[in-house]
C-alpha positions as CSV (number, residue, x, y, z in Angstrom):
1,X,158.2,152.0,80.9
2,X,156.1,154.3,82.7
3,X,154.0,156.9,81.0
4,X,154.3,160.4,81.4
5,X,150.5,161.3,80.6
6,X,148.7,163.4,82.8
7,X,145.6,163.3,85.4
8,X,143.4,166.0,85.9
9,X,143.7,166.9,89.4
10,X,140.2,166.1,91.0
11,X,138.5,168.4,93.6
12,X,134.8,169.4,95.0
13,X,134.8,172.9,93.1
14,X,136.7,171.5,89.6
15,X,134.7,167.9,89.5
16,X,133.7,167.0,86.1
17,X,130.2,165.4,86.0
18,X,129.8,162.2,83.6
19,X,127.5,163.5,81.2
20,X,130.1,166.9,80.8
21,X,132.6,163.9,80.3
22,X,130.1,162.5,77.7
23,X,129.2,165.6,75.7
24,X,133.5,166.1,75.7
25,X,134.1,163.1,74.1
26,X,131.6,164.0,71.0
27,X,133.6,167.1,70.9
28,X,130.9,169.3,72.9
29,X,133.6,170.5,75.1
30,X,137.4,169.4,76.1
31,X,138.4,167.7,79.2
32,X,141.9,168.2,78.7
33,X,143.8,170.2,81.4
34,X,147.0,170.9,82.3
35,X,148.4,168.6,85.1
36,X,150.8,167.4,86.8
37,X,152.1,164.3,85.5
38,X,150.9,160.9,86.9
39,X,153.6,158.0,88.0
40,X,150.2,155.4,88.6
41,X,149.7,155.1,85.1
42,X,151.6,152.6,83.4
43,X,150.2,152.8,79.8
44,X,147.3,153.3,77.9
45,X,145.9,153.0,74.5
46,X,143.3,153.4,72.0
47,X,142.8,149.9,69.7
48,X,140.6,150.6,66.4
49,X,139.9,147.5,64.2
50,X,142.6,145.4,66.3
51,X,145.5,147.9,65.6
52,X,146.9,150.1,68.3
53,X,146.3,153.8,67.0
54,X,148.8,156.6,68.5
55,X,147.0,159.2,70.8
56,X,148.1,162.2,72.8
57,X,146.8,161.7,75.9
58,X,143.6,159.6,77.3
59,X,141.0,162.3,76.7
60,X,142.5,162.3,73.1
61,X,141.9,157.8,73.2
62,X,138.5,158.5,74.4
63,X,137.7,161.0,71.2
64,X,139.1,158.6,68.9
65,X,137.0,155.2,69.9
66,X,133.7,156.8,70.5
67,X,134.0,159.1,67.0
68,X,135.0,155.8,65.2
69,X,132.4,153.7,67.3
70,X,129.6,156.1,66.2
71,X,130.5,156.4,62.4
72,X,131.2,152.6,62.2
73,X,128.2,149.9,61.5
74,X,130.3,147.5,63.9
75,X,131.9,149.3,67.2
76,X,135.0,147.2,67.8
77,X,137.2,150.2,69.1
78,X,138.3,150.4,72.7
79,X,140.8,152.2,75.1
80,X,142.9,150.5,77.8
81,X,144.6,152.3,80.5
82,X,146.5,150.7,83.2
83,X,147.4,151.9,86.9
84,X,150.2,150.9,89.3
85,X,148.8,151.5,92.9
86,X,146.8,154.7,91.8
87,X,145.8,158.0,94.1
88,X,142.2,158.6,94.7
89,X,141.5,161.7,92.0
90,X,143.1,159.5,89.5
91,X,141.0,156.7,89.5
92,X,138.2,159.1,90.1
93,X,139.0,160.9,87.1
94,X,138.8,158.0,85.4
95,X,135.6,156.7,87.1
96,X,134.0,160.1,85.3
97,X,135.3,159.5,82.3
98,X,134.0,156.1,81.6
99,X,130.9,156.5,83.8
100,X,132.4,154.0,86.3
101,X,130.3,153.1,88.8
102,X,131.0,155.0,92.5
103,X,131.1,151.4,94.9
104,X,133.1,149.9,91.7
105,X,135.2,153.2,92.2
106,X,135.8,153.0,96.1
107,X,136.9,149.1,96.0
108,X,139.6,149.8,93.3
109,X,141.5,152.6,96.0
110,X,140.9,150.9,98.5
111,X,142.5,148.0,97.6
112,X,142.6,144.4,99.2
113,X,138.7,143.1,98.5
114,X,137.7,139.6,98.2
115,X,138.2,138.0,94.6
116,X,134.6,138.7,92.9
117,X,133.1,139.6,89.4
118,X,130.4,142.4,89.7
119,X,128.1,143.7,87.0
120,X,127.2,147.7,86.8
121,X,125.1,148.2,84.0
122,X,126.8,147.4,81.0
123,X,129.9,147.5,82.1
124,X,131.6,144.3,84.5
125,X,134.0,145.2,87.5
126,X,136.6,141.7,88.7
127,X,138.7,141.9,91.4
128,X,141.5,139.0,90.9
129,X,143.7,138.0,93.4
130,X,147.6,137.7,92.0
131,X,150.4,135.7,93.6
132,X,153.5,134.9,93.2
133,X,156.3,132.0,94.2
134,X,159.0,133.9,96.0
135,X,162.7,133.1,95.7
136,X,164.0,132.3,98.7
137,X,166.0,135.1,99.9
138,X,162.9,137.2,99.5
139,X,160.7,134.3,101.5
140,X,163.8,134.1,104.4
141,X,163.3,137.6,104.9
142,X,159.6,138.5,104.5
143,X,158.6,135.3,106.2
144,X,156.4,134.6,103.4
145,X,156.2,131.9,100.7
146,X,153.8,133.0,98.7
147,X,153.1,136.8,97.1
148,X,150.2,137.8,96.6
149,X,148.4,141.6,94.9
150,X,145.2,142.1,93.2
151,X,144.2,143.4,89.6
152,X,140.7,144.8,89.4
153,X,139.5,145.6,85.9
154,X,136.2,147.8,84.5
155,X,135.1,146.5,81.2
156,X,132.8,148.0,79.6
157,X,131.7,148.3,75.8
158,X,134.4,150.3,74.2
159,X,137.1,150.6,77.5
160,X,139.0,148.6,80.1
161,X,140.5,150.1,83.1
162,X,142.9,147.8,85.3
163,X,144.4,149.1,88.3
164,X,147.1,147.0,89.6
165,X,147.8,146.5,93.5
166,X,150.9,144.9,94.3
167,X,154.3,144.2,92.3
168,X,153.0,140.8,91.3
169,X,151.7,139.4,88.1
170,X,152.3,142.6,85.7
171,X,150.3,142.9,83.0
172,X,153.3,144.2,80.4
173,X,153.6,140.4,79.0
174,X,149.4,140.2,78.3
175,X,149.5,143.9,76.3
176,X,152.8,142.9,74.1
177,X,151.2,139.3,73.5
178,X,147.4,141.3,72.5
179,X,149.3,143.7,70.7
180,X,151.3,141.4,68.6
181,X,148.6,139.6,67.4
182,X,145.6,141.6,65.4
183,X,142.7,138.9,65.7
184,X,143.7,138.8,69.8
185,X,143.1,142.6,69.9
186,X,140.2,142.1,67.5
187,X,138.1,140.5,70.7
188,X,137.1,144.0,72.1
189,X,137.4,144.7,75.9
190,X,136.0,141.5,77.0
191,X,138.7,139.8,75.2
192,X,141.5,142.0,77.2
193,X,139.4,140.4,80.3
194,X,139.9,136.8,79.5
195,X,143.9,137.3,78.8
196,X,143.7,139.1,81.6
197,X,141.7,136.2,83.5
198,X,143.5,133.5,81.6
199,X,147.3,135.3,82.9
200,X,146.3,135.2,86.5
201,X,144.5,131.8,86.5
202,X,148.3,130.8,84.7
203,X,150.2,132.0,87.5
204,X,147.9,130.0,90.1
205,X,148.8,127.3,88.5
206,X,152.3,127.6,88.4
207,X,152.2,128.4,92.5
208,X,150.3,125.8,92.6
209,X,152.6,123.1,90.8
210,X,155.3,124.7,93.6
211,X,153.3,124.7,96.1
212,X,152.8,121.0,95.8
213,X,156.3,120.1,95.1
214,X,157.4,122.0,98.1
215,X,155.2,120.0,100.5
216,X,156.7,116.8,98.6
217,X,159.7,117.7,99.6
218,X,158.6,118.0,103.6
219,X,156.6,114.9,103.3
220,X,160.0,113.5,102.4
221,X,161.5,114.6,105.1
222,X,158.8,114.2,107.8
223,X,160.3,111.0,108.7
224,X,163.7,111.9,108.9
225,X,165.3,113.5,112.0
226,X,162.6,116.0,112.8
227,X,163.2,118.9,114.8
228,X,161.1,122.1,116.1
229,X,162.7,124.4,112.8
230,X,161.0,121.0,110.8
231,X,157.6,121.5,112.1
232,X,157.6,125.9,111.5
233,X,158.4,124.9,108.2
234,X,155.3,123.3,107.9
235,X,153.2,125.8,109.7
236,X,154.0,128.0,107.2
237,X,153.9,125.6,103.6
238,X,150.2,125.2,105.6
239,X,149.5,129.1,105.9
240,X,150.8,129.8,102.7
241,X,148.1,127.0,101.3
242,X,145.7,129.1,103.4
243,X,146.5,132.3,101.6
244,X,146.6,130.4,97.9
245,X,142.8,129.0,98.7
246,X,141.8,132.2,99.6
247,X,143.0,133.8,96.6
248,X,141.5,131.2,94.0
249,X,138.2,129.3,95.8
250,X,136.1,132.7,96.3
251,X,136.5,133.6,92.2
252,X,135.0,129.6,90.9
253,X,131.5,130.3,91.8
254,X,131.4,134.0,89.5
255,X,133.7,132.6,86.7
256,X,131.4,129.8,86.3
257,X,128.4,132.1,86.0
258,X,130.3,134.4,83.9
259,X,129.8,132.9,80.1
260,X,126.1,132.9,80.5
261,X,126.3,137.2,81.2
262,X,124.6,138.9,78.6
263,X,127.6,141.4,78.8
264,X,129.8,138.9,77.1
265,X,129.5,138.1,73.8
266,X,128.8,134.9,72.2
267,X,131.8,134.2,70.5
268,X,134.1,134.8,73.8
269,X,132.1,132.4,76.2
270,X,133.9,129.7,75.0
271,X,137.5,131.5,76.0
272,X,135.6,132.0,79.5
273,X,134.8,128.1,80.0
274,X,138.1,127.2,79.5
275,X,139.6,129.9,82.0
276,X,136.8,128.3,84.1
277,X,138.1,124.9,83.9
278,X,141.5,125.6,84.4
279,X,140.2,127.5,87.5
280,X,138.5,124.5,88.4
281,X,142.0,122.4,88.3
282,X,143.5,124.7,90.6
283,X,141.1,125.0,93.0
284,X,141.1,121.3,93.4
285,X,144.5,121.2,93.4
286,X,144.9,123.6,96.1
287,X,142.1,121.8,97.9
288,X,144.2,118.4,97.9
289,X,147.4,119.9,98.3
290,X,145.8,121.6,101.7
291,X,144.9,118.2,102.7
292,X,148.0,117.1,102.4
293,X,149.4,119.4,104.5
294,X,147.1,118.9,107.3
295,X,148.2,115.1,107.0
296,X,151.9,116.2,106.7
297,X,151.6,117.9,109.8
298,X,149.6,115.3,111.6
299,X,152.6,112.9,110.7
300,X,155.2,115.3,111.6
301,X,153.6,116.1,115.4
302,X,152.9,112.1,115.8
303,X,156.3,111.8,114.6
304,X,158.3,113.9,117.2
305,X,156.2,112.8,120.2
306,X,157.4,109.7,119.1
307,X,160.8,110.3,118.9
308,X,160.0,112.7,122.5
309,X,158.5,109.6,124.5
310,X,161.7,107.3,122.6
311,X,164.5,109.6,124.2
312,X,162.2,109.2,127.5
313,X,162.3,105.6,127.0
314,X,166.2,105.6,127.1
315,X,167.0,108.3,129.9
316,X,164.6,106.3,132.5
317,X,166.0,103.1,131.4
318,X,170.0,104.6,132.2
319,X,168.4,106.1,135.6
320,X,167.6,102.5,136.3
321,X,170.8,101.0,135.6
322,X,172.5,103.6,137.2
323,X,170.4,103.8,140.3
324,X,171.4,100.3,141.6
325,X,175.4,101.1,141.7
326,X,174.3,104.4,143.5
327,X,171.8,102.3,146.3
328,X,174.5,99.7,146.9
329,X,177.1,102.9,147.1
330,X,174.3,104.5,149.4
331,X,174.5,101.5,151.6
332,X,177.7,101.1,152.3
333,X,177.9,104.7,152.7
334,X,176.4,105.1,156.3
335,X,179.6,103.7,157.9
336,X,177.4,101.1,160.4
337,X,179.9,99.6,162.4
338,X,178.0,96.1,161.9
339,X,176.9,95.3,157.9
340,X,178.1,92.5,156.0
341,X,180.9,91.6,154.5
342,X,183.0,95.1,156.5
343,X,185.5,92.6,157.8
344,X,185.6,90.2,154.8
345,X,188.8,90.1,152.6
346,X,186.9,89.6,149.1
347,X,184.0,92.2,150.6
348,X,185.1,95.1,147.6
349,X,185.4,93.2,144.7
350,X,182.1,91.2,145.7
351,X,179.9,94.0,145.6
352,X,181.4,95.7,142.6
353,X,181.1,92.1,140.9
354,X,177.4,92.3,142.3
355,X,176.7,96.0,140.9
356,X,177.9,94.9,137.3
357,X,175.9,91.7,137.3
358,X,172.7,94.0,138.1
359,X,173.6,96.7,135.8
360,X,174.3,94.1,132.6
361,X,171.3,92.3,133.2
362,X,168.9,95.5,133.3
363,X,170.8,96.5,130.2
364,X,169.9,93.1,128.2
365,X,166.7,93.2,130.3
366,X,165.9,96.9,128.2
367,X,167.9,96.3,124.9
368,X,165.8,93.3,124.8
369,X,162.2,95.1,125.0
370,X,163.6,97.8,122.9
371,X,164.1,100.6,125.0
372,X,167.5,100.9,124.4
């Protein structure tokens, strides 16, 4: 269910700096206004102690974690808000109220950036590419195999902002599964990340495992009658491997760096190796599974110019059996008063006795070396 909370509505005269932002949230001065309301945002939450506490609005969320962050010896209060395919002054808002970096800012409107993990201060900034199996009414129409979005998430100490891109990979299952377990929501922001992180990196393995059992099922077949439809199909199981490396290759490098950041703590870097090596089985899944394809298709093109030169094999070796009837036919088709056999009583049924001879023979002749 969507949420019917409100965004301030973001301009050059009614900006609100960051440290206004910060003095509000200690109670300085509100940052409340009256809005219209926002269909990007799909939920948010304050989380105090690893319970989700009610608030009335995100300004309200923000008040809550910081007041309880300052008065407690250990901070482990944060606020997560989620976007669907947000408008610029609402994830600017939001930039202003966590202190969001402005590049960090730019990338999440603009959408469709390469897979990376970026640190601002004390605060991290992932892009993660999502994608998704289509059925295949969707893939016969769309003309594509594969889905694919991206979720970019700010983490910082005590908030976590993901804005969505796409209608793949929701993040409804990862908030009910954090929420219904207090030691889950216990992990602070940077535990959010790795279900986050650990969701997506699920999903590629899934895609994955279809991926590969779809280009089973064409390797199976590449041997079979082939036709031209045949060979599309595997231009595009070869595309769509394209698209899936693309998506998971560029994030190994930054995932593998990203237990030793300072910015995570040390109990979660262990959560972070094993997303790591379950990104590492993918990727060399999706490595193989692209060399497959360029094999599959190898096979397939050797395969029908096989099949091409064996159909060329049988038409020339008909125009040869044909051709002598139609010579001897040619022959006796100039109507010479003087050729043999004219006057001869048996003359007919010799030569069509002498064009069967010479066709059966070149028929055993090619049978024989396998071109017919």
């Amino acid at each position: 269910m969507r949420s019917s909370i409100s965004f301030p509505r973001i301009n050059r005269q009614t900006r609100v700096l960051p440290a206004r932002l910060a003095r509000a949230s200690m109670g300085a001065e509100p940052i409340d206004r009256c809005v219209p309301p926002s269909s990007s945002l799909v939920e948010y939450a304050a989380y105090v102690g690893g319970k989700k506490v009610p608030a009335a609005g995100i300004p309200e969320a923000v008040r809550l974690v910081r007041a309880h962050n300052e008065d407690s010896p250990v901070p482990d209060a944060y606020v997560w808000v989620g976007l669907h395919e947000p408008a610029a002054p609402e994830v600017e808002w939001l930039g202003e109220v966590f202190g969001l970096h402005p590049l960090a800012v730019e990338d999440a409107i603009k959408a469709h950036q390469r897979p990376k993990v970026e640190r601002y201060g004390d605060s991290l900034f992932v892009v993660l590419k999502t994608v998704a199996f289509l059925d295949n009414e969707v893939a016969v129409a769309s003309g594509e195999i594969i889905g694919t979005g991206e979720i970019m998430a700010f983490v910082g100490t005590d908030f976590v902002v993901t804005v969505r891109h796409g209608r793949h990979c929701p993040l409804g299952d990862v908030r009910e599964k954090l929420e219904s377990k207090t030691k889950l929501l216990g992990r602070g922001p940077t535990g959010v990340l790795h279900a986050i992180a650990d969701h997506v990196v699920d999903k590629y393995l899934q895609v994955a495992d279809l991926m590969q059992a779809e280009l089973e099922e064409v390797e199976a077949a590449v041997f079979a009658e082939v036709s031209s439809r045949d060979i599309n199909r595997i231009y595009q199981l070869k595309r769509e491997m394209l698209e899936l490396r693309r998506a998971v290759a560029p994030l190994q490098t930054p995932f593998n760096a990203l237990p030793q950041r300072r910015v995570i703590p040390s109990e979660m870097r262990e959560y972070f190796r094993d997303v790591s090596d379950h990104l590492s089985r993918v990727c060399e899944q999706v490595q193989s599974s692209n060399e497959l394809s360029d094999s599959i298709l190898q096979a397939a093109l050797a395969r029908t110019n096989a099949l091409a030169n064996e159909d060329m094999r049988k038409i020339s070796s008909w125009v040869a059996i044909i051709s002598v009837p139609t010579m001897i036919a040619g022959i006796y088709g100039m109507n010479f008063e003087h050729m043999p056999e004219l006057s001869a009583a048996f003359g007919y049924p010799l030569v069509l006795s002498l064009m069967v001879v010479a066709c059966t023979l070149l028929h055993r002749a090619f049978r024989r070396n396998g071109w017919l």
